[in-house]
C-alpha positions as CSV (number, residue, x, y, z in Angstrom):
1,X,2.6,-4.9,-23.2
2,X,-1.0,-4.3,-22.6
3,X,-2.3,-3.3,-19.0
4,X,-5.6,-4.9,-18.2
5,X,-8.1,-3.4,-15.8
6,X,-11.3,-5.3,-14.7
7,X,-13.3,-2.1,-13.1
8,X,-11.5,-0.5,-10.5
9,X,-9.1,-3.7,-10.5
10,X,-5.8,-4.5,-12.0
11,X,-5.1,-7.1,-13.4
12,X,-1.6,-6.4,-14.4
13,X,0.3,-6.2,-17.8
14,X,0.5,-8.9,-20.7
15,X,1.4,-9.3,-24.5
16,X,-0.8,-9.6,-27.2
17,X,-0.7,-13.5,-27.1
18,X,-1.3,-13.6,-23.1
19,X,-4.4,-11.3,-23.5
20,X,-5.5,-13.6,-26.7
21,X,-4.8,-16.8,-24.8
22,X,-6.8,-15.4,-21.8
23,X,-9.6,-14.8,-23.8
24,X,-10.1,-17.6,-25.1
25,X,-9.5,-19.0,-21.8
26,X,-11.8,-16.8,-20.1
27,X,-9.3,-15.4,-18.0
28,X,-10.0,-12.1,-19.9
29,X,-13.3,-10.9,-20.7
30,X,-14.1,-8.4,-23.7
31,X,-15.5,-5.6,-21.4
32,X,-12.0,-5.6,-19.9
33,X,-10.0,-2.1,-20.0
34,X,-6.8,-2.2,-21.9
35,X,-4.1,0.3,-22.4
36,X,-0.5,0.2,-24.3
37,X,1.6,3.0,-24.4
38,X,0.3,5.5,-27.0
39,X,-2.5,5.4,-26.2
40,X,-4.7,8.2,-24.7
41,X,-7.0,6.3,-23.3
42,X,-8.3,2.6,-21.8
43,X,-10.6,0.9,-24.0
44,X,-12.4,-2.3,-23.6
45,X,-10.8,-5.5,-25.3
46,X,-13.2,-5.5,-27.6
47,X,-12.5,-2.2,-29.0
48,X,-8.6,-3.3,-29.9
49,X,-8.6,-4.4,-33.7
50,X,-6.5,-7.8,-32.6
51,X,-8.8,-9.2,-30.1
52,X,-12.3,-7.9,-31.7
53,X,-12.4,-11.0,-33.3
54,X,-10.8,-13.4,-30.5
55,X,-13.0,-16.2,-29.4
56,X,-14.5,-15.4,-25.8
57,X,-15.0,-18.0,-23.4
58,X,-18.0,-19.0,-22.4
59,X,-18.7,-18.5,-19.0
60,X,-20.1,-16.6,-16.1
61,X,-19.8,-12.4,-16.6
62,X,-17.7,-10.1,-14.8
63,X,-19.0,-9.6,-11.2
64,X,-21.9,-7.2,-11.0
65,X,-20.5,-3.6,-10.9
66,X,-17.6,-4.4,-12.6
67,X,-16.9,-3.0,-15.3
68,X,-19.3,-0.1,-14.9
69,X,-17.1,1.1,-11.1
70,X,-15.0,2.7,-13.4
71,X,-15.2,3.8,-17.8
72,X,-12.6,3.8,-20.0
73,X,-12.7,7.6,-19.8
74,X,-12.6,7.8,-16.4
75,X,-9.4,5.3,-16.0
76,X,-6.0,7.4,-16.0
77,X,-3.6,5.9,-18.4
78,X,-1.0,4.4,-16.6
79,X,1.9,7.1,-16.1
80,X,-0.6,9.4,-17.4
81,X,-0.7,11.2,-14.5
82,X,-2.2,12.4,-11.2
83,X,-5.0,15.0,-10.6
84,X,-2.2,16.9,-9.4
85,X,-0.7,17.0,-12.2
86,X,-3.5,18.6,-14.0
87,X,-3.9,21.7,-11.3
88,X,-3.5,24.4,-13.4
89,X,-6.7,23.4,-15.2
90,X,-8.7,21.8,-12.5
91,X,-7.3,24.2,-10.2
92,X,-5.4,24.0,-7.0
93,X,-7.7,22.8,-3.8
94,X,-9.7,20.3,-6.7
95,X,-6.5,19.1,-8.0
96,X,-5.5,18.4,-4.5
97,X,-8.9,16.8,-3.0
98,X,-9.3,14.9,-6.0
99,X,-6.1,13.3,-6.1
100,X,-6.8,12.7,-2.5
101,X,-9.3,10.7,-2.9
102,X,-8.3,8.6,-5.4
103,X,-4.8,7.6,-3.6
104,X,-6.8,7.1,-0.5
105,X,-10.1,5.1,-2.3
106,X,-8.4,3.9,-5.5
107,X,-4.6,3.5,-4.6
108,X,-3.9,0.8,-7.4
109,X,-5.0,2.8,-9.9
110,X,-4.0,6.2,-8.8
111,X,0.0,4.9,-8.4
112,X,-0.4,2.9,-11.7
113,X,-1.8,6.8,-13.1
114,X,1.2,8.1,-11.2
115,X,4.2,9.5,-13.1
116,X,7.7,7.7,-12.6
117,X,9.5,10.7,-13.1
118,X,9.2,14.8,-13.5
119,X,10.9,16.3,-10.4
120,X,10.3,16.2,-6.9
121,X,9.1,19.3,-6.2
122,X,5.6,18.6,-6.9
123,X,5.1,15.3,-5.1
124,X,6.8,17.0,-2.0
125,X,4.7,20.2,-2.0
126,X,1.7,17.4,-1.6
127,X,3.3,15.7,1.0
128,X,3.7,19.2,2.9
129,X,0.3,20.0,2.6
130,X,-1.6,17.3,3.4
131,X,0.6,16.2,6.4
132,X,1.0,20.1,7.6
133,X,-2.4,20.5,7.6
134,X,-3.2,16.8,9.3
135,X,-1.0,17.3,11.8
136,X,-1.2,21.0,12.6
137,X,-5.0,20.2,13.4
138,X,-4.2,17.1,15.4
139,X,-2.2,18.6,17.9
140,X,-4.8,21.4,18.0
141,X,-7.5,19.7,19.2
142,X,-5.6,17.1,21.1
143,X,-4.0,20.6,23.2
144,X,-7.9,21.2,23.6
145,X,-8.6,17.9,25.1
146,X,-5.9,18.0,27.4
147,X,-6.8,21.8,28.3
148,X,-10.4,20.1,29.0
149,X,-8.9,16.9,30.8
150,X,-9.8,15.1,28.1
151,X,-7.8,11.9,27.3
152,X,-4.7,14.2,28.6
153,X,-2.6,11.0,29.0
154,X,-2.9,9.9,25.6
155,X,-1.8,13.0,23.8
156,X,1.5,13.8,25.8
157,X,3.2,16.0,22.7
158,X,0.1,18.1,23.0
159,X,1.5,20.9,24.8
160,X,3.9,22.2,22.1
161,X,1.2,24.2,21.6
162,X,0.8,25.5,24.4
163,X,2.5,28.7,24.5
164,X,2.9,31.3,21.5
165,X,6.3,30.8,21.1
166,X,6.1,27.1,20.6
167,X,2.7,28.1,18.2
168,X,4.9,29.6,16.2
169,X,7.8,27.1,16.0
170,X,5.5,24.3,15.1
171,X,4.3,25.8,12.1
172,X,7.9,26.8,11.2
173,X,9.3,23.4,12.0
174,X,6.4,21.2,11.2
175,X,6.8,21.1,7.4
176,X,10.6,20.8,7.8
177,X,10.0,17.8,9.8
178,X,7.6,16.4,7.2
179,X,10.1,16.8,4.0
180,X,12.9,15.5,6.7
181,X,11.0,12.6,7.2
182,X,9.9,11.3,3.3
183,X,13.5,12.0,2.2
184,X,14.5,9.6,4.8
185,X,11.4,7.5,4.7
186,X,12.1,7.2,0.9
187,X,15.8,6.4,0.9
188,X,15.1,3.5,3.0
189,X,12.5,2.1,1.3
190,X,14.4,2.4,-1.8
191,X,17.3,0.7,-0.3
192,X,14.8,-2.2,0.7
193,X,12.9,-2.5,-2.8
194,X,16.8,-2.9,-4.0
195,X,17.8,-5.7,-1.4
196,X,14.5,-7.9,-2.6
197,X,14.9,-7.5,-5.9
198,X,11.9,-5.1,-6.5
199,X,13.4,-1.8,-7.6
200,X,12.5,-1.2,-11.2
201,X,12.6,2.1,-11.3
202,X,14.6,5.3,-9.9
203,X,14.6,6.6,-6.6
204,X,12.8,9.0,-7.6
205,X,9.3,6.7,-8.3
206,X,9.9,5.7,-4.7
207,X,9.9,9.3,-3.4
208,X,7.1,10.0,-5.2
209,X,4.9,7.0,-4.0
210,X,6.1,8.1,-0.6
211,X,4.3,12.0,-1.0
212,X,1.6,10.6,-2.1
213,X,1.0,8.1,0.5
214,X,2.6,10.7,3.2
215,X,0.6,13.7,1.8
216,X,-3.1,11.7,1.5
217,X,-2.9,9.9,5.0
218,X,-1.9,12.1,7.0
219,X,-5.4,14.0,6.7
220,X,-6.9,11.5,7.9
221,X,-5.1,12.4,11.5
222,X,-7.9,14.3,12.1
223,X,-10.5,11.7,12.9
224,X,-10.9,12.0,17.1
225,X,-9.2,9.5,18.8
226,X,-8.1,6.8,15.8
227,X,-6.8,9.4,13.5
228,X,-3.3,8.3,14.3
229,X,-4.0,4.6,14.0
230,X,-6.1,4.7,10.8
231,X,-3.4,7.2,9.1
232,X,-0.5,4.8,10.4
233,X,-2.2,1.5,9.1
234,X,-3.9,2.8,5.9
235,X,0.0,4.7,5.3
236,X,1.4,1.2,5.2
237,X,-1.0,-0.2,2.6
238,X,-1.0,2.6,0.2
239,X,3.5,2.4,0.4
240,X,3.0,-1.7,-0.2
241,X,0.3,-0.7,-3.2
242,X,2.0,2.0,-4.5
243,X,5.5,0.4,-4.8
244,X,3.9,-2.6,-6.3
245,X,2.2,-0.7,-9.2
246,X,5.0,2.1,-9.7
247,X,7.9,-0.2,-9.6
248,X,5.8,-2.7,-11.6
249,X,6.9,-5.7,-9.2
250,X,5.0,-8.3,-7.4
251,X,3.3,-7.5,-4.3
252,X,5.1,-9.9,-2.1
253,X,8.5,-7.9,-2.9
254,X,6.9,-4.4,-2.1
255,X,5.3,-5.9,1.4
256,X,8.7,-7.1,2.4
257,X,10.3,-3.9,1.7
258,X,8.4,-1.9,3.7
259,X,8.3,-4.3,6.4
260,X,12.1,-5.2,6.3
261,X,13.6,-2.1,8.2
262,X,11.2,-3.4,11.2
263,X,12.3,-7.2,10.4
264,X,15.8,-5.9,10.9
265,X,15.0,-4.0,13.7
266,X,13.5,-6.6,15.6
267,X,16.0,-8.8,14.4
268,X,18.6,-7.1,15.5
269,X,16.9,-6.1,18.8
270,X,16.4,-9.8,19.5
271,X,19.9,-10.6,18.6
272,X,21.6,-7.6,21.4
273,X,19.1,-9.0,24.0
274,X,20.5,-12.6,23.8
275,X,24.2,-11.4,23.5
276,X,23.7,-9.1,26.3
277,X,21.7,-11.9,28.8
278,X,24.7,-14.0,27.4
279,X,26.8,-11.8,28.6
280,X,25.2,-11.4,31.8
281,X,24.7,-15.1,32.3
282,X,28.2,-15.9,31.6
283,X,29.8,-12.9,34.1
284,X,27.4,-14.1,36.7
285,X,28.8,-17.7,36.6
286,X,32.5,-16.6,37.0
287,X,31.3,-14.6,39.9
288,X,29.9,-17.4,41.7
């Protein structure tokens, strides 16, 4: 199978007679990245022996920008790897900013780059310090708007840090909270990718796409005021992406995965509350 990229775009993975069809089409355009397994880096359509001599559509180019957004050198094979990956060389805080802001600004390629497999270790120590240090410094300065009377009502959790003591527990329990949660987070969403038919891969590719998401976003809790709702929303997109490209299945399956523990929920909600005004209906006719 050959993946194609169109800039910073994927356009998924075909064989050789889908890519030759499409070019002749014009559904594929030379300047197009491709990649197959082997290969250390993308190269444009053109530059594959196969296709150098396909017949190209004729048609309108490539919108402007893009095939030069991104270079074959620049585009991580897929599997090939994270910046994280890589921080021995590029060394730790680069290795960490950098992958940062390519899960956060480039999220389909960075989880197509991501590796499937190779321990959890790594992915959670991400996760624990990207969301230690977002939300170490969130409730920091939301204690020092409530110490100032600023928006006290809409940080209520703020005075855990209020005291030494409780200083001291939330950077002890913060990260423990944090692994707590992905593990979890991760088990569901596994559990869902299975139920839809969506789970190519090991739970492991799930736990991974969940540190990365977890571990970039959280960061972003920072921002005054919206941090929570920006990390919260953005969180969501980068788990539908990230499942999509890891796991190699449609987008439709990811988005119902992550959104089927709150179907469920609600589901379920809706289903107690009419059993229980049922209930309640049926006991206050025999009274009367």
């Amino acid at each position: 199978m050959i993946h194609v990229n169109r800039g910073a775009t994927s356009l998924g993975a075909f064989s050789e007679e889908e890519v030759t069809e499409g070019l002749r089409t014009g559904r594929f355009a030379l300047s197009d990245l491709g990649w197959r397994e082997g290969m250390a880096n993308w190269q444009t359509l053109s530059q594959f022996p196969e296709f150098a001599a396909a017949p190209a559509a004729a048609g309108p180019p490539p919108p402007a920008g893009a095939t030069s957004a991104i270079t074959p050198s620049a585009t991580p094979a897929p599997g090939g790897g994270l910046p994280w990956d890589d921080r021995q060389e590029r060394g730790f805080f680069n290795a960490f900013i950098e992958t940062l802001q390519m899960v956060l600004a480039r999220p389909t390629i960075a989880f197509t780059a991501m590796q499937r497999e190779g321990g959890l270790a790594e992915p959670l120590l991400y996760a624990l310090i990207g969301g230690s240090f977002g939300l170490i410094v969130y409730f920091i300065y939301s204690f020092t708007f409530q110490s100032l009377g600023i928006f006290a009502q809409r940080n209520p959790l703020a005075h855990l840090i209020g005291s030494g003591i409780a200083s001291v527990l939330l950077l002890i329990l913060t990260p423990l909270l944090i692994a707590i949660g992905v593990f979890i987070n991760a088990a569901i969403l596994h559990v869902c990718l299975m139920i839809v038919g969506g789970a190519k891969q090991s739970f492991e590719t799930t736990f991974r796409v969940v540190c990365f998401s977890a571990g970039s976003v959280y960061p972003l809790m920072i921002i005054p005021l919206c941090g929570g709702v920006v990390a919260g929303v953005w969180g969501i997109v980068l788990r539908c992406i990230g499942l999509a490209r890891a796991h190699e299945t449609d987008t439709g399956r990811a988005v119902l995965a992550v959104f089927l523990p709150l179907i469920v929920c609600c589901g379920g909600g809706l289903l107690l509350a009419i059993l229980f005004g049922g209930i309640g209906a049926l006991s206050h006719s025999w009274n009367h």
